[in-house]
C-alpha positions as CSV (number, residue, x, y, z in Angstrom):
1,X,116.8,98.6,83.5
2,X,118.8,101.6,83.8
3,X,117.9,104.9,82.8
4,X,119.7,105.0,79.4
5,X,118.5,101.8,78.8
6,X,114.6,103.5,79.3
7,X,115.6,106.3,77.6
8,X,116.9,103.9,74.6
9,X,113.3,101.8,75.0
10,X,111.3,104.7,74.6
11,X,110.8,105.4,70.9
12,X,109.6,101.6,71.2
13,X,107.8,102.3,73.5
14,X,105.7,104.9,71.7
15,X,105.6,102.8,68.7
16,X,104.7,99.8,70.9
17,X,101.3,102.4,72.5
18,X,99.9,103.0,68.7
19,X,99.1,99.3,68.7
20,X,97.7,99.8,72.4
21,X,93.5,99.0,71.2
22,X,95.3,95.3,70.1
23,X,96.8,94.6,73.3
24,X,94.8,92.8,75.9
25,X,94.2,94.1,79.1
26,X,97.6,92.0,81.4
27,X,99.8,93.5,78.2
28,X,98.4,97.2,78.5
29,X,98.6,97.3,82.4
30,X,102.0,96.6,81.6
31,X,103.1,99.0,79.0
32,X,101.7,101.5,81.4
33,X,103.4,100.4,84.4
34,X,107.1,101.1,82.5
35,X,105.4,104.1,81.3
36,X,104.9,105.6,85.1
37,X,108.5,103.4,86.1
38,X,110.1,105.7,83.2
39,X,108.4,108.9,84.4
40,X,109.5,108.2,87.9
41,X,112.9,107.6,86.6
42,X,113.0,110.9,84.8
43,X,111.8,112.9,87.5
44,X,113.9,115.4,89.7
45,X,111.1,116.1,91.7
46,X,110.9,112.9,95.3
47,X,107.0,113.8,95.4
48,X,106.4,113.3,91.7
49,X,108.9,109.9,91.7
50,X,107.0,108.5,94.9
51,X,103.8,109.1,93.0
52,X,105.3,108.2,89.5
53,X,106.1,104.8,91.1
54,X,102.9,104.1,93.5
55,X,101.2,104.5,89.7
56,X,103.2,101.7,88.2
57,X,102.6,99.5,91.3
58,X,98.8,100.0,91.2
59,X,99.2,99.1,87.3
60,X,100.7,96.2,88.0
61,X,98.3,94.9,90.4
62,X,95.5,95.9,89.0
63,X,93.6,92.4,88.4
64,X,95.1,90.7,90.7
65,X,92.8,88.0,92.0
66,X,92.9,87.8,96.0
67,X,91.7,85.0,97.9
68,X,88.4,85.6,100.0
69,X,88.1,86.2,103.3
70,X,84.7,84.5,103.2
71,X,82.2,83.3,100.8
72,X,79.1,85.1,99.3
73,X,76.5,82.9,101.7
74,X,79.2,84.0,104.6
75,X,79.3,87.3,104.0
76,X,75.4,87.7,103.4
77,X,74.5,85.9,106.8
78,X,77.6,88.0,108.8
79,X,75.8,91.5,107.0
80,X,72.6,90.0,108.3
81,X,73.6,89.0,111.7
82,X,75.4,92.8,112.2
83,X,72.0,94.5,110.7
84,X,70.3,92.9,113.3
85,X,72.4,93.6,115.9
86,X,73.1,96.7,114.9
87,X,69.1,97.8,115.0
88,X,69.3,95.7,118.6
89,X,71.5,98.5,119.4
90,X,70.0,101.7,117.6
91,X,72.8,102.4,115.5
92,X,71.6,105.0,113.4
93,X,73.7,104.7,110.7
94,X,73.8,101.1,110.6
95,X,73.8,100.7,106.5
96,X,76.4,102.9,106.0
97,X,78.5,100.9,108.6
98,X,77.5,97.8,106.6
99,X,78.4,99.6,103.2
100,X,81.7,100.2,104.5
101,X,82.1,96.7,106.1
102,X,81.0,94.8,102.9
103,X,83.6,97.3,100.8
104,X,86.3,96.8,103.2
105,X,86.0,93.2,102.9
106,X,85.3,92.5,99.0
107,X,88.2,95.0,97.7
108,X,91.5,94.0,98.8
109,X,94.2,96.5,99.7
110,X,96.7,97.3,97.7
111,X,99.2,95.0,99.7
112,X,97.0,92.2,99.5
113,X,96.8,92.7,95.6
114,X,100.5,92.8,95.8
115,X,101.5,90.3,98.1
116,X,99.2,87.9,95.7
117,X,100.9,88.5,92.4
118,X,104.5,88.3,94.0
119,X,103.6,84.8,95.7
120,X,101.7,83.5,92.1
121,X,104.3,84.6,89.9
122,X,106.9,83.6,92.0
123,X,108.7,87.1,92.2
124,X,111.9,87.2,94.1
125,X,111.6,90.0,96.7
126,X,114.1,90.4,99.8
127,X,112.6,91.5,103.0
128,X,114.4,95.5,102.7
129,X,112.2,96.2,99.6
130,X,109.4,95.2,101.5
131,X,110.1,96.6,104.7
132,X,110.5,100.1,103.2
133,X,107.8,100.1,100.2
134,X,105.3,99.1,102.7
135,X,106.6,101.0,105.7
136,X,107.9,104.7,105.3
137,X,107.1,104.7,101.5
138,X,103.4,103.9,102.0
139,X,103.4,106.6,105.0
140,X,105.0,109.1,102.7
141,X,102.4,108.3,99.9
142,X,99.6,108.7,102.2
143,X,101.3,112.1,103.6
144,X,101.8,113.7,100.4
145,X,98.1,112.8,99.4
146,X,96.6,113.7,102.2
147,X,98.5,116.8,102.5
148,X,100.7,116.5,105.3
149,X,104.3,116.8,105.6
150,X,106.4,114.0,104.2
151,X,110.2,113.1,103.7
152,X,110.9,110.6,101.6
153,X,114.5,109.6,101.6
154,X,116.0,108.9,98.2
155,X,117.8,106.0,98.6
156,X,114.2,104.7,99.7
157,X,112.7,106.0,96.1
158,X,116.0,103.8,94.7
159,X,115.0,100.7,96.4
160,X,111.2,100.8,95.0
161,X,112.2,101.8,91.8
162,X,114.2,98.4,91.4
163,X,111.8,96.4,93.0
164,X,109.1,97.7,90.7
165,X,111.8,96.8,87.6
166,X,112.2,93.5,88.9
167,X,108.5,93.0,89.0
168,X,107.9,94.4,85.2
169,X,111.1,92.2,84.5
170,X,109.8,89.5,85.5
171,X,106.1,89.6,84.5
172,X,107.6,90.8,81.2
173,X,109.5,87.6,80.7
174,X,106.9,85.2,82.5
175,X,104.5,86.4,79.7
C-alpha cells in the first residue's frame, strides 16, 4: 500500500478499531500491525520508523507457533542432568543459569517466530529483505534501544516497510 492509499484507509481504520472487543485475537494483531506500518509510514523521524516498524513485525508474529527444540521429558532430564553437574562443579548460581537456559529454549526469538509464519503461510520473501531486516536493521534496533549509536540507512527503512506490507497483504488476504 502506498502512503495515500494508508492515509485514504485510515478513517476505516478508526471505524474498523471501535469494533476492536469483537475481533479475535489473529484479526486484532493485525489491525495493529497496519496501525504501527501507518505510523512508520508517517514518520519523518529514521529512529521512530525503525521502531514504528520492529512494532508491526512483533504484532505480526505474535502467536506464532515454533517448532520445539525438544520435548517436555527432554528438556526436564537435560535441566536435571546440568543441575547436577552444575552442583558437581560449585556453580553458585546454578538456578539462575537454569532459568535462563530453560527461557532461552522455550521462547523463540523473534526470527524464529518470523521465519515460522513466512514458511506456513507461504509468504514470498527474496533473500535482500532478509539479509537487511535481519542484518543492519536488527543491529540498528538493538543500538537505538540499548542506547548506542546507530545509522540506519533509508533505503534500508524502505525495504522493511514493503516487506512488512507484503506480509499484512498477504495475511490480510489468506484470512
Amino acid at each position: 500500500m502506498s502512503t495515500k492509499e494508508l492515509n485514504d484507509f485510515s478513517p476505516v481504520t478508526h471505524e474498523f478499531e471501535k469494533t476492536n472487543s469483537k475481533m479475535d485475537d489473529y484479526a486484532r494483531r493485525l489491525w495493529a500491525a497496519m496501525h504501527w506500518l501507518r505510523r512508520a509510514r508517517e514518520s519523518a523521524d529514521q529512529s521512530d520508523k525503525l521502531l514504528d516498524l520492529w512494532i508491526a513485525l512483533e504484532f505480526l508474529v505474535a502467536d506464532t507457533k515454533v517448532e520445539e527444540v525438544c520435548s517436555s521429558a527432554q528438556m526436564s532430564g537435560l535441566l536435571q542432568a546440568l543441575k547436577t553437574k552444575a552442583s558437581e562443579m560449585g556453580i553458585p548460581n546454578a538456578e539462575l543459569i537454569l532459568t535462563s537456559l530453560k527461557f532461552a529454549m522455550t521462547n523463540p526469538s523473534l526470527k524464529s517466530k518470523f521465519d515460522a509464519l513466512v514458511k506456513s503461510r507461504s509468504i514470498p520473501l527474496d533473500e535482500r529483505e532478509e539479509k537487511i531486516v535481519w542484518g543492519p536493521l536488527r543491529e540498528n534496533r538493538n543500538n537505538l534501544e540499548h542506547g548506542r549509536i546507530f545509522d540506519v540507512q533509508p533505503e534500508d527503512l524502505e525495504v522493511m516497510e514493503q516487506m512488512i506490507s507484503k506480509v499484512v497483504w498477504i495475511l490480510a488476504n489468506q484470512s
